[in-house]
Backbone bond lengths (Angstrom), bond angles and torsions (degrees), N, CA, C in turn:
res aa  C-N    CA-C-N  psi(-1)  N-CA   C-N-CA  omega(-1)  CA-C   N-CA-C  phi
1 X - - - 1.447 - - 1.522 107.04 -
2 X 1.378 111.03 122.78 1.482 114.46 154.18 1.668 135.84 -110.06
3 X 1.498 95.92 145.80 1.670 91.46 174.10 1.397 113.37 -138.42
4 X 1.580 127.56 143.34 1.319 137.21 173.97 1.958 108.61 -102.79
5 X 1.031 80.85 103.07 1.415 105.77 176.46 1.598 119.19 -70.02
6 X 1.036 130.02 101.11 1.485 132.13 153.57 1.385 135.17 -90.80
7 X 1.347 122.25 116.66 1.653 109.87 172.47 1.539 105.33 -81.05
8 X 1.325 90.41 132.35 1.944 101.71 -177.03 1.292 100.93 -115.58
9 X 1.583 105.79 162.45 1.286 131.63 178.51 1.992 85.84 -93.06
10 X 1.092 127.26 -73.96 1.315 120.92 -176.94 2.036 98.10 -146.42
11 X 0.989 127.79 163.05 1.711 134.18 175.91 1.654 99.49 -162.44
12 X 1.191 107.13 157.29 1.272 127.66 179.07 1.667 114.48 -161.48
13 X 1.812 94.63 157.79 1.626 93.57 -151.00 1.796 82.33 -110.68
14 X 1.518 126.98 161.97 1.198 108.20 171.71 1.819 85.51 -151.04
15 X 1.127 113.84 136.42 1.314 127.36 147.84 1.746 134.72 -95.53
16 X 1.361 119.82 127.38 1.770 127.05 -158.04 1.432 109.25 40.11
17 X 1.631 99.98 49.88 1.672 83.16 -179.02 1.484 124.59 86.38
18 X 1.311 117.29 -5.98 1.568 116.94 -178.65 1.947 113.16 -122.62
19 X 1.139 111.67 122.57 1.208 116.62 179.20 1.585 116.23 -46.91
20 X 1.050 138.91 148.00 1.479 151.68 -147.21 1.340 112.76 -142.14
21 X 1.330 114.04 -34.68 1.368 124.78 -120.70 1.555 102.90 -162.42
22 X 1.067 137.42 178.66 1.384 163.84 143.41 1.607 128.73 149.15
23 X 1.444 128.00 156.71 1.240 127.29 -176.80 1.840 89.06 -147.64
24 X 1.105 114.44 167.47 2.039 144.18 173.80 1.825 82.82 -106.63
25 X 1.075 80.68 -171.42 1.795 104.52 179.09 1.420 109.89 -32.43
26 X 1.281 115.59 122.86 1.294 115.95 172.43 1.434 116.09 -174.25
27 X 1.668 127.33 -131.43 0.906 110.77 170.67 2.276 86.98 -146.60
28 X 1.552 96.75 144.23 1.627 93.31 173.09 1.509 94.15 -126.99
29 X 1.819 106.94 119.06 1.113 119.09 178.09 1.981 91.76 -87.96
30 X 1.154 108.00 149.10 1.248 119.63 132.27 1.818 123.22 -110.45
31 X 1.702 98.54 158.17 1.064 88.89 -141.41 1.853 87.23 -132.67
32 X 1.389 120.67 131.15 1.358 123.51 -171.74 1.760 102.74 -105.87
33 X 1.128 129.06 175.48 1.795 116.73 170.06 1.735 104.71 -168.33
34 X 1.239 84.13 114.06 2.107 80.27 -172.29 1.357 119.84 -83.28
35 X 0.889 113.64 -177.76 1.565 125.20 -178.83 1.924 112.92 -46.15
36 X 1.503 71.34 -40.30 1.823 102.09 -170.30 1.803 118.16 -61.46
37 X 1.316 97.23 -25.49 1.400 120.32 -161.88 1.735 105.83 -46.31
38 X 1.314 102.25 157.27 1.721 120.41 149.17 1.384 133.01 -168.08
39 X 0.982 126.63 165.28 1.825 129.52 -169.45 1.879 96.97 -40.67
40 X 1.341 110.80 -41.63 1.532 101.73 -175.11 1.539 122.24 -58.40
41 X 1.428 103.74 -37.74 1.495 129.01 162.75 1.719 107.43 -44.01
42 X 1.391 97.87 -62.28 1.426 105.00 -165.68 1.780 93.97 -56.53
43 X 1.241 109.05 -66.91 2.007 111.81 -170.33 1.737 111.25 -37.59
44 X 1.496 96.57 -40.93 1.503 89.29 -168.46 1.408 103.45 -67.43
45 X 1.106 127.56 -51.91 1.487 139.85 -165.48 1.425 102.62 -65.97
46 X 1.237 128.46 -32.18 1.952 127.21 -179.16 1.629 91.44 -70.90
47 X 1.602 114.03 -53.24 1.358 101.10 -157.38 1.455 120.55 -65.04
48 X 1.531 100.73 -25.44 1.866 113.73 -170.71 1.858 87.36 -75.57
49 X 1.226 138.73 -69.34 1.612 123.98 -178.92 1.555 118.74 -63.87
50 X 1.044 127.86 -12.14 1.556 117.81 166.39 1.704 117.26 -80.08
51 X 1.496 105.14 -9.90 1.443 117.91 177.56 1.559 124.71 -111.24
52 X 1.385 100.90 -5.84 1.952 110.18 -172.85 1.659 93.09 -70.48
53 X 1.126 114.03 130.01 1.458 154.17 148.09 1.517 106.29 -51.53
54 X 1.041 114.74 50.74 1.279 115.03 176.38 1.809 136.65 -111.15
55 X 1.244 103.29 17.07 1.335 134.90 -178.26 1.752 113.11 -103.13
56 X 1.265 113.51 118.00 1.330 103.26 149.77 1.564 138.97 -42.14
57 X 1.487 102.51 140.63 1.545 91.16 174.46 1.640 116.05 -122.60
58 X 0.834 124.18 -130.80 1.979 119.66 -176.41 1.550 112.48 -74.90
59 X 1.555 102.28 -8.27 1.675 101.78 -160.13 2.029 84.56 -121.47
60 X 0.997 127.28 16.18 1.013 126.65 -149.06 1.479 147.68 -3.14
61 X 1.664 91.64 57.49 1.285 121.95 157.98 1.499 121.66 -79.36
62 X 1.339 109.68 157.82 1.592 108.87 179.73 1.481 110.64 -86.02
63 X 1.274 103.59 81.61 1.752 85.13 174.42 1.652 121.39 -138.49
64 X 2.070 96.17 19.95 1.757 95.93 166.41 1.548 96.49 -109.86
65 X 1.350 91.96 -179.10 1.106 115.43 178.32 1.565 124.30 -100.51
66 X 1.708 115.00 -174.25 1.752 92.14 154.40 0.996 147.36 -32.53
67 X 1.718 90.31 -61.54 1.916 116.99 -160.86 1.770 92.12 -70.74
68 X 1.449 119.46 -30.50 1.834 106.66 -165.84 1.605 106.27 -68.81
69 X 1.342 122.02 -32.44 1.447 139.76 170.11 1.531 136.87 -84.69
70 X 1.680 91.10 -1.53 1.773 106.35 161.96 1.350 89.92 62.45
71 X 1.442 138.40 44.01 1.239 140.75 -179.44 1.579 105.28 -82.52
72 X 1.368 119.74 165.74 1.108 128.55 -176.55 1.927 106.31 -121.52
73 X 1.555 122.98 153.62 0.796 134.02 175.63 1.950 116.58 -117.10
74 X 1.673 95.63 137.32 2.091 93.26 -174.49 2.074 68.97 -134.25
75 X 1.506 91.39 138.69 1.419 120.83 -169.65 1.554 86.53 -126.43
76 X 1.624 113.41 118.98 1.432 112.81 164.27 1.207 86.15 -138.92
77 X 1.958 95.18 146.11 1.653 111.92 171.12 1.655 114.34 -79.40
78 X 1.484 124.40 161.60 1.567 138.13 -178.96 0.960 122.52 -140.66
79 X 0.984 130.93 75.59 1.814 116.92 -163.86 1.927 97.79 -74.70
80 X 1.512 112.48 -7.08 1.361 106.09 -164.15 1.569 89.01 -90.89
81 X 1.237 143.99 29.29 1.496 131.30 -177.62 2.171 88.67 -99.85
82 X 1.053 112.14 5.19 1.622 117.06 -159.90 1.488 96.84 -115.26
83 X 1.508 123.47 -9.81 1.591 124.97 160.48 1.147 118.65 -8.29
84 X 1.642 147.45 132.81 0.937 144.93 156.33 1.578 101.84 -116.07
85 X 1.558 120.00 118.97 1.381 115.20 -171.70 1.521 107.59 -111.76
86 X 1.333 112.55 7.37 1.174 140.41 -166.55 1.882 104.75 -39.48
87 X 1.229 121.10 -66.92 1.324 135.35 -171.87 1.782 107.07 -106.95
88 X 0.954 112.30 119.58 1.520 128.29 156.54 2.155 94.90 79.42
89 X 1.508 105.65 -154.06 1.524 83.12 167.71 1.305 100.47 -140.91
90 X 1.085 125.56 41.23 1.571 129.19 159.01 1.913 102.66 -86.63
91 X 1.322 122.63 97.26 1.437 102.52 166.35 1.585 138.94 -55.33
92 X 1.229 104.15 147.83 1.516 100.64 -177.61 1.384 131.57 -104.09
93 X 1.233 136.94 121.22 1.584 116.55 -135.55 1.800 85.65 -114.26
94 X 1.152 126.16 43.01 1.559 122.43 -178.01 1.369 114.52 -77.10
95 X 1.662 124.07 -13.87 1.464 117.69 -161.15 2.412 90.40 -116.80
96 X 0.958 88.14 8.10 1.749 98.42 159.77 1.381 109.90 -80.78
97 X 1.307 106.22 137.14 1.745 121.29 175.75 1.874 100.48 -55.99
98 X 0.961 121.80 131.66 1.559 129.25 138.84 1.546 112.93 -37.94
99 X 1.444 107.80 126.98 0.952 130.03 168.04 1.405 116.10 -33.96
100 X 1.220 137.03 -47.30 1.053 117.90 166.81 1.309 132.07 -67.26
101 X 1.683 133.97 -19.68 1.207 135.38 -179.31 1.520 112.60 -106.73
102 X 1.616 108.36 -15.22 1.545 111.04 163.39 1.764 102.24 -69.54
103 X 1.383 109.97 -51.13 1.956 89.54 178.89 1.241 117.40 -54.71
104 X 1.344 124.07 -37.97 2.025 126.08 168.75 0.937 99.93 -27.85
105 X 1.808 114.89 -77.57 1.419 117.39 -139.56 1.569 102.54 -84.79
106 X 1.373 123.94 -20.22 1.347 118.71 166.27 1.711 129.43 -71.56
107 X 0.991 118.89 -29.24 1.567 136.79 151.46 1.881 105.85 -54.51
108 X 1.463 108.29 -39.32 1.769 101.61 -168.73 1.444 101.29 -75.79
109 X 1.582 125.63 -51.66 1.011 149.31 144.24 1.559 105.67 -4.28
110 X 1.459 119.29 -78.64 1.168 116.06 166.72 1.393 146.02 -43.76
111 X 1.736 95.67 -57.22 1.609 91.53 152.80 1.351 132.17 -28.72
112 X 1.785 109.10 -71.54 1.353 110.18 -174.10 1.237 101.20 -57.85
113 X 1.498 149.57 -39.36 1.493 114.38 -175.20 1.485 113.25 -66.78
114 X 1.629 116.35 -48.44 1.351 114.32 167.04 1.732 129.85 -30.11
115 X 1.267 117.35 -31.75 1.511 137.76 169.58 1.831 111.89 -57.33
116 X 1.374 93.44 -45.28 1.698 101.83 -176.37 1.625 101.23 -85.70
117 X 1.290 121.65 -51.99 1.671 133.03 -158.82 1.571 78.76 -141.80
118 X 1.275 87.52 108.85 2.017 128.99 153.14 1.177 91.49 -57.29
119 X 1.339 133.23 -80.26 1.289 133.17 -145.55 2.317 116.31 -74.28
120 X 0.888 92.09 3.38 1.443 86.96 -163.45 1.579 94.76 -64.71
121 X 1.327 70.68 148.77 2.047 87.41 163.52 1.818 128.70 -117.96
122 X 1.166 90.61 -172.33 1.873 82.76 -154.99 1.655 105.45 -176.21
123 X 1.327 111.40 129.62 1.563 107.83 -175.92 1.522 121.80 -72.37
124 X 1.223 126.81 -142.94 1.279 143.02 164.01 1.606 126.15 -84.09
125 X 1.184 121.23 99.25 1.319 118.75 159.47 1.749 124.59 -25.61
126 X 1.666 121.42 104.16 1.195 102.67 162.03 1.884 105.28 92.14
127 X 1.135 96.92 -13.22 2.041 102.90 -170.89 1.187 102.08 -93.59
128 X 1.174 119.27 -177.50 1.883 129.64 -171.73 1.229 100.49 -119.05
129 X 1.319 137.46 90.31 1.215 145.09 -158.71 1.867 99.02 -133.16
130 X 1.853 92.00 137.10 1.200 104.20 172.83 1.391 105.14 -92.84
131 X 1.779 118.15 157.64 1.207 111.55 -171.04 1.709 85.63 -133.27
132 X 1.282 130.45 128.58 1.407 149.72 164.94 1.401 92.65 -87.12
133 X 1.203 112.51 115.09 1.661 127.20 154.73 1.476 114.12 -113.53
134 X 1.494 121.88 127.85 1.515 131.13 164.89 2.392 91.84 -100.90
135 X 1.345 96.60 93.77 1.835 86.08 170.65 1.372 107.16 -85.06
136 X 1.491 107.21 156.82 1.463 134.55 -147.75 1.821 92.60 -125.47
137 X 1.470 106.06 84.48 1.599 108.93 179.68 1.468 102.09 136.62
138 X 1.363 114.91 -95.84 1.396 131.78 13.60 0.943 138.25 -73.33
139 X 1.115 140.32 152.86 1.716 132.42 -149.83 1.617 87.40 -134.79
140 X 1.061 140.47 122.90 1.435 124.11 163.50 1.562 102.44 -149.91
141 X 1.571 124.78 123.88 1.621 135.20 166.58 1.550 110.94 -89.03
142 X 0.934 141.32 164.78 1.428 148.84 137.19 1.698 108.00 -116.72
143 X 1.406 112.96 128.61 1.310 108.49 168.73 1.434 98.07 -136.62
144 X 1.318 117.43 159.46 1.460 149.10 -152.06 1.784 93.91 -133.90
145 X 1.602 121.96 119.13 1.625 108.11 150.67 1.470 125.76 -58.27
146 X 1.254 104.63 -13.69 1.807 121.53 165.31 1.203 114.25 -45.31
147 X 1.494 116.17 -30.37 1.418 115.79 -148.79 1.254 104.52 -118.86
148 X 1.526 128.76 -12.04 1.169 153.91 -112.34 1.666 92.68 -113.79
């Protein structure tokens, strides 16, 4: 499982033109899920971004978190974070979960953040959704459960 992490000032997801979505300061993971994937994948990866220290604090160092900054969370799915650009330059998206087990693990995914933060938000599974980002830095992580 992968996710690209942004600290935002505020982002919002909108489908045909209609808002879906939005959060203020927070963080909008997108979120990739391979073939390979499972709920263990999903836990490790919620717990390592619901806990990154990635917020300034009085000295403006990074050393709160979400929850210390009442931050908000926008969860959008990617199956394109699973690109293989390897051969020619058409990418090949073969090592991405199938649609049917990328919506599982993105719904499980959800839950557990939903469990910590009621309020988080999160686009459409599978839809063509624009994503408005204001980034905060820019601040941007990529983490891999590969790496994990």
């Amino acid at each position: 499982m992968r996710a690209v992490i942004q600290r935002v000032k505020s982002a919002n997801v909108k489908i045909s033109q209609k808002s879906i979505a939005n959060i203020n300061q927070g963080l909008l993971v997108f979120l990739g899920i391979s073939q390979n994937d499972s709920q263990k994948d999903a836990e490790l990866l919620w717990r390592k971004i619901s806990q990154m220290r990635i917020f300034a604090d009085e000295e403006g160092k990074t050393n709160l978190n979400i929850k210390a900054i009442q931050g908000n969370f926008l969860i959008v799915s990617q199956f394109t974070l699973y690109a293989n650009c390897k051969k020619g330059n058409r990418p090949s998206f073969t090592n991405a979960a199938s649609a049917e087990l990328g919506e599982k693990m993105y719904e499980y995914f959800l839950d557990l953040a939903k469990q910590e933060f009621p309020q988080v938000q999160h686009g459409e599974f599978g839809a063509d959704m624009s994503v408005e980002i204001v980034n905060d830095g820019p601040f941007t992580i990529i983490l891999d459960t590969q790496d994990l």
